[in-house]
Each structure stands twice: as structure tokens, then as C-alpha cells.
MARVEXMI-902244 format. One record per residue: x, y, z of N, C-alpha, C, CB in turn. Coordinates in steps of 0.02 Angstrom, whole numbers, padded with zeros to 5 digits, always signed. Each point is the difference from the previous one (the first is absolute). Glycine has a CB too. Layout:
XYZXYZXYZXYZ;...
END
This chain:
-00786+00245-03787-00047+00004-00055+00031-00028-00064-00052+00100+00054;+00124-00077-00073+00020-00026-00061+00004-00066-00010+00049+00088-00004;-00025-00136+00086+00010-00064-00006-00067-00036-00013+00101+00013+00071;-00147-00005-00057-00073-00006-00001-00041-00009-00074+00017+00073+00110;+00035-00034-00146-00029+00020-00069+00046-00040-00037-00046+00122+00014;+00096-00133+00003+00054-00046-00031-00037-00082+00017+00127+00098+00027;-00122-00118+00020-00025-00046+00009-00076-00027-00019+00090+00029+00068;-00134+00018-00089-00045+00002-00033+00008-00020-00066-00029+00069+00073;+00072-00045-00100+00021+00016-00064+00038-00078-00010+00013+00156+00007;+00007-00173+00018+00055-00071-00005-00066-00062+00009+00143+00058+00079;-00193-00061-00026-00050-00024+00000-00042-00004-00068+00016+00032+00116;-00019+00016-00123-00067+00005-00072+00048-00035-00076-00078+00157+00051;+00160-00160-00019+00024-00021-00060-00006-00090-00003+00085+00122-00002;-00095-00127+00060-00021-00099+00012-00058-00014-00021+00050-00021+00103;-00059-00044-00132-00063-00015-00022-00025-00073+00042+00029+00068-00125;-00092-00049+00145-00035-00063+00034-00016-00057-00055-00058+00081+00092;+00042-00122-00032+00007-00078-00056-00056-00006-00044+00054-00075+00088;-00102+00130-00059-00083-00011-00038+00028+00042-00070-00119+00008+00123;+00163+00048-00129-00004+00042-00026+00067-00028-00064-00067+00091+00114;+00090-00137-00089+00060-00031-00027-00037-00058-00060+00088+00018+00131;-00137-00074-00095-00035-00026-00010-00042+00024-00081+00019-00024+00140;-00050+00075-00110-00046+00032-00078+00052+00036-00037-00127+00031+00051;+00178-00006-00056+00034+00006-00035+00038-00049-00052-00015+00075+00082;+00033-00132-00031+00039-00050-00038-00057-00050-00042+00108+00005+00098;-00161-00019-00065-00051-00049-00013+00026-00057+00029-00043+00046-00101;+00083-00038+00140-00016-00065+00057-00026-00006+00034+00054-00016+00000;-00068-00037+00055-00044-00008+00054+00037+00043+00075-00048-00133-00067;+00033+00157+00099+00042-00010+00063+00022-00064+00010-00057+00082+00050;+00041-00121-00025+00008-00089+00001+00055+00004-00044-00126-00062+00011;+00133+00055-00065+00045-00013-00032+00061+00030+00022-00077-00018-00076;+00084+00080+00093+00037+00071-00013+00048-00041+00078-00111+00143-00070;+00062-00153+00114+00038-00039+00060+00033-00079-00013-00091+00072+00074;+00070-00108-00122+00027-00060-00022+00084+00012-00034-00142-00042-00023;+00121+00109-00018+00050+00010-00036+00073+00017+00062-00098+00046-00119;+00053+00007+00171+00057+00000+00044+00011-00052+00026-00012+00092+00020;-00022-00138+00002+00022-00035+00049+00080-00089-00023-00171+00065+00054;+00138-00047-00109+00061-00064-00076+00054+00059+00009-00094-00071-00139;+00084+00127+00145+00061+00035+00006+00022+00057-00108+00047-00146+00138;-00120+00164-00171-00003+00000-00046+00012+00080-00003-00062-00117-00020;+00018+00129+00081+00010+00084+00017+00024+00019+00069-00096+00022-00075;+00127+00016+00073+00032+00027+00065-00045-00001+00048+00072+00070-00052;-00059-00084+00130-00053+00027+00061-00002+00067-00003+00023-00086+00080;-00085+00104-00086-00026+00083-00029+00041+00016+00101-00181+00005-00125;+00182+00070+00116-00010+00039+00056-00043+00012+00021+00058+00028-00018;-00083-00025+00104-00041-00031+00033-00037+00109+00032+00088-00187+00035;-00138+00193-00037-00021+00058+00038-00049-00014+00036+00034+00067-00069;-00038-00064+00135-00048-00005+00043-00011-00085+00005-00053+00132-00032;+00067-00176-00010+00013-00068-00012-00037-00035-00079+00008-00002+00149;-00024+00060-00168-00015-00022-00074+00042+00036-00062-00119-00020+00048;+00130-00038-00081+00031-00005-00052+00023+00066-00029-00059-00101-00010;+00090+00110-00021+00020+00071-00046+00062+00016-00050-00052+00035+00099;+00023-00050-00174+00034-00036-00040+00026+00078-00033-00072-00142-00014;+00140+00141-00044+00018+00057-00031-00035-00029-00071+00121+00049+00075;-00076+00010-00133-00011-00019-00048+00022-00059-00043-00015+00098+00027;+00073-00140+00009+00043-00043-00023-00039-00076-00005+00103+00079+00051;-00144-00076+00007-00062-00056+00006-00030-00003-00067-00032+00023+00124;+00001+00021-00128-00038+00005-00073+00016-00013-00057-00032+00063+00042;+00103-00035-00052+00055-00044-00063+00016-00056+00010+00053+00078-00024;-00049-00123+00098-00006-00059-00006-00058-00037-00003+00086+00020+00038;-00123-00006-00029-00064-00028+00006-00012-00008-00071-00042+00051+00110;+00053+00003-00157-00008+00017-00070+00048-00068-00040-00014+00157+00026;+00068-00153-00016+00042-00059+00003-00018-00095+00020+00062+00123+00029;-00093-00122+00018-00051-00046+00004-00039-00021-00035+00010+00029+00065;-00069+00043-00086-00014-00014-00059-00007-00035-00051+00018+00050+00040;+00029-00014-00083+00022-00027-00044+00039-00073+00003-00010+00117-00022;+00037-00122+00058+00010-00058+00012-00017-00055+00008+00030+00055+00014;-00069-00057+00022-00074-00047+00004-00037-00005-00071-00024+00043+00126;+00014+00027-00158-00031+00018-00076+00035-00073-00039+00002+00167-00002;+00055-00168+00009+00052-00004-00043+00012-00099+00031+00061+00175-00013;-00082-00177+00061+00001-00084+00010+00056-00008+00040-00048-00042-00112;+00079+00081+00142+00075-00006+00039-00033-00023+00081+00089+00119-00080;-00066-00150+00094+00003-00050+00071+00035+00061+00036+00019-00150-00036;-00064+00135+00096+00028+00067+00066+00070-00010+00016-00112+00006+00071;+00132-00072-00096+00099+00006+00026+00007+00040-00070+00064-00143+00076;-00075+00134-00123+00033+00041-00069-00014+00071+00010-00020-00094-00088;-00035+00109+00120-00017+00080+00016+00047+00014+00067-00143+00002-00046;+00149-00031+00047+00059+00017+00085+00073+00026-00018-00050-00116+00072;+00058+00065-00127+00059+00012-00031+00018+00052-00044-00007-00096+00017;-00043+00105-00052-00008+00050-00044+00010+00072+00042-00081-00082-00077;+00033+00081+00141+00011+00076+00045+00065-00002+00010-00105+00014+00069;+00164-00068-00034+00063-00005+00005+00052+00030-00025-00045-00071+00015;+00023+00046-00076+00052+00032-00046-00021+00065-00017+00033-00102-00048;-00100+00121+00045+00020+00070+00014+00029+00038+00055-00073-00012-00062;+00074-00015+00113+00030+00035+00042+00075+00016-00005-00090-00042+00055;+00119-00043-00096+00053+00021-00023+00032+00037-00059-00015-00074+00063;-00050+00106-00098+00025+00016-00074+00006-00046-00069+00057+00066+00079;-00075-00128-00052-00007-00060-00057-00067-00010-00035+00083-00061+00067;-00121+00104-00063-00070-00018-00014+00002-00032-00071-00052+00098+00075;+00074-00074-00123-00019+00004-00073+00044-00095-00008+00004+00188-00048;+00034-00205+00055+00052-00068-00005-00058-00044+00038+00151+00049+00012;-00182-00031+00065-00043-00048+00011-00053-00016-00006+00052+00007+00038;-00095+00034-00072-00066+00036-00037+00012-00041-00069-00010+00140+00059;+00082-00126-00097+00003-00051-00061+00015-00068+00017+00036+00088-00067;-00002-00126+00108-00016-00048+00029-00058-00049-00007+00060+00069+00049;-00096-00028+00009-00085-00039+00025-00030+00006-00079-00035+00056+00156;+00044+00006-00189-00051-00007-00068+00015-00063-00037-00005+00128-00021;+00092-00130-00008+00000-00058-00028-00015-00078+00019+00062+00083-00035;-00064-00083+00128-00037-00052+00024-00072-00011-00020+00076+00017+00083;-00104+00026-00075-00075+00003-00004-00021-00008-00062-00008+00068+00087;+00045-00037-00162-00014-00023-00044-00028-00061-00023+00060+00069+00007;-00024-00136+00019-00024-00051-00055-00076-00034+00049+00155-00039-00071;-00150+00070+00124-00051-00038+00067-00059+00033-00038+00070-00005+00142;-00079+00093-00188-00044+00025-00028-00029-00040-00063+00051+00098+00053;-00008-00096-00071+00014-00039-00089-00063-00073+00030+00196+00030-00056;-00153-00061+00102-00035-00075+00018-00087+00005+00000+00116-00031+00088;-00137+00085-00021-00049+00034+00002-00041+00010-00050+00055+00033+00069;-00011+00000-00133-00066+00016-00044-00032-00048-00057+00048+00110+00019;+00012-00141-00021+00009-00080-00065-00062-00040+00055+00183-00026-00059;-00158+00033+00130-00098-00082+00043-00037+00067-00011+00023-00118+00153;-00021+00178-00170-00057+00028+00001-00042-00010-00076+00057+00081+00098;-00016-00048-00140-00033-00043-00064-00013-00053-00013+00034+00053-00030;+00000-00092+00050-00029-00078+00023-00079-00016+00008+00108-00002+00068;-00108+00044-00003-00061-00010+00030-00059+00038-00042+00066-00015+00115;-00048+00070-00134-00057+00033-00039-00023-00048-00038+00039+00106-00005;+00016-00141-00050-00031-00013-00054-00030-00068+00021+00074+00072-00084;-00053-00105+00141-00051-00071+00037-00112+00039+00027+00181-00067+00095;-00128+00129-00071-00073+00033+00011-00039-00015-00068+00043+00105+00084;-00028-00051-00134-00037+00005-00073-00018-00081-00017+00076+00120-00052;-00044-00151+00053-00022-00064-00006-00050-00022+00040+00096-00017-00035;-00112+00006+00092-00038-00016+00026-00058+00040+00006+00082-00055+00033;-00070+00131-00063-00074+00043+00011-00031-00023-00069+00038+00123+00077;-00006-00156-00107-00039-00030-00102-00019-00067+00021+00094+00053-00114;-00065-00084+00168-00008-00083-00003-00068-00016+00015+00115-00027+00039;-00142-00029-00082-00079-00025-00008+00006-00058+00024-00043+00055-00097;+00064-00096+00136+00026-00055+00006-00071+00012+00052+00158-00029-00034;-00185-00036+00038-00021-00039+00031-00005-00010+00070+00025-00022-00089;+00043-00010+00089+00002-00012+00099+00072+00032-00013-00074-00140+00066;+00082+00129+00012+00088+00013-00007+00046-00069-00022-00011+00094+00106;-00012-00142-00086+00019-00078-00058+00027+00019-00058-00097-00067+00027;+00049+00100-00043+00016-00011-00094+00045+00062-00002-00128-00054-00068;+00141+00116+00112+00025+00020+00000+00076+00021-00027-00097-00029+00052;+00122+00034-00104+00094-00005+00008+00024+00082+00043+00026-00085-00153;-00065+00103+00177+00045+00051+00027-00007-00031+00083-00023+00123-00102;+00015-00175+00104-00001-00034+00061+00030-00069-00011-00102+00066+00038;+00135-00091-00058+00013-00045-00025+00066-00062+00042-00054+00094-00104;+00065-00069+00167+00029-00006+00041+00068+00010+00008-00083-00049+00003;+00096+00089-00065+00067+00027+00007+00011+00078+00044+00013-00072-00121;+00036+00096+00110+00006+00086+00040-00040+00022-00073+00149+00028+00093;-00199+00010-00072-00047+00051-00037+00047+00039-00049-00087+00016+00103;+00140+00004-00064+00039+00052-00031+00066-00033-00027-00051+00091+00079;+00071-00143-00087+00068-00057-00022-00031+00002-00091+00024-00115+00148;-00001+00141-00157+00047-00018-00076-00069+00052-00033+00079-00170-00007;-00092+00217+00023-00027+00053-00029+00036+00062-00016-00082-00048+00050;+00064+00073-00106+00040+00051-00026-00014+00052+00012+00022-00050-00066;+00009+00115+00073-00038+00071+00024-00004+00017-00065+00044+00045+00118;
END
């Protein structure tokens, strides 16, 4: 009887992939992609389905953000790594100062582009001929944010 209740008890502490899934806001699909790149551990198997702890979920959470954050699945790979080794914070500052100027780049064509937008939502022009925001150069070359 006690083993019964123990093992019950160790069961109810695993979480299924559906249940992993709405927690994290991933897909299942995904949750198996992630294992299969090798991003999350092969869950433990009961009866032959999946059965993840709580540690899934902090990685998954980790993913996340990561993805949030624009990091490429090798940089999120790496990032879990070093935690495993205790380096998190050195390779975490790392990838940020990488990612910095790729952001910076990002937002300078983004203002770019707005202010080509605003221009073109005022433009009365005619055809696109007479056009200069067509003018056969890059739309966005030598515009200022």
C-alpha cells in the first residue's frame, strides 16, 4: 500500500506535455523540436508518454526569453550550458553585448522606414513617375531617422 502511494505521489509530481505545453505557452510541437536539437532533456518516459519535471519549465522559460530577446537557438543552447556550468551571468553578458549593436541597427532601418512611410501616406504625386520616393534608388538610402 505505501509503495502504491509513493509512487502515486512521484507520478502526480511529473508533468504531461499537454500540461507542460499550457503552462509554458508553447506548442507541444515545439516542446518536442526543442527536445529533439537537444535544447531540453529527453523527458522520462511512463507507460511511453512523455513526463517532464519542473526543470523543463525553467528551460522552456529560458527559451523564452531568449527567442524574446532575438538569441539564435545555438546562443540559447549556450546560454543553458553555462548554466549548467555556473557561468551564466559572463555568457548572458556576452550574447547581450553581441546583440546590442544588431538592435541599435534594427531600430535606426526602423525609423528609416517610418519616416519613408509618413512620407508616402502625405504624397500627392501623380503616378509613381513623378514620384521621388520611387525614384530608383533604395527607398530607404540616404534617409534620415
Amino acid at each position: 500500500m505505501h509503495l502504491k502511494l509513493a509512487l502515486s505521489q512521484a507520478i502526480s509530481c511529473e508533468i504531461a506535455i499537454g500540461e507542460l505545453a499550457r503552462r509554458s505557452g508553447f506548442q507541444p510541437s515545439a516542446i518536442r523540436y526543442y527536445e529533439s536539437i537537444g535544447l531540453l532533456p529527453p523527458p522520462a518516459r511512463l507507460a511511453g508518454r512523455r513526463r517532464y519535471d519542473e526543470t523543463a519549465l525553467q528551460q522552456l522559460s529560458v527559451i523564452a526569453a531568449g527567442r524574446h530577446a532575438g538569441l539564435a537557438l545555438e546562443e540559447i543552447r549556450e546560454l543553458l550550458r553555462a548554466d549548467e556550468r555556473g557561468r551564466v551571468s559572463k555568457r548572458l553578458q556576452e550574447l547581450a553585448r553581441e546583440k546590442l549593436p544588431e538592435v541599435e541597427a534594427m531600430i535606426v532601418r526602423a525609423q528609416i522606414v517610418r519616416r519613408w512611410l509618413e512620407e508616402a501616406a502625405n504624397c500627392a504625386c501623380p503616378s509613381l513617375e513623378e514620384c521621388p520616393l520611387f525614384d530608383g534608388e533604395d527607398p530607404l538610402k540616404n534617409r534620415r531617422a
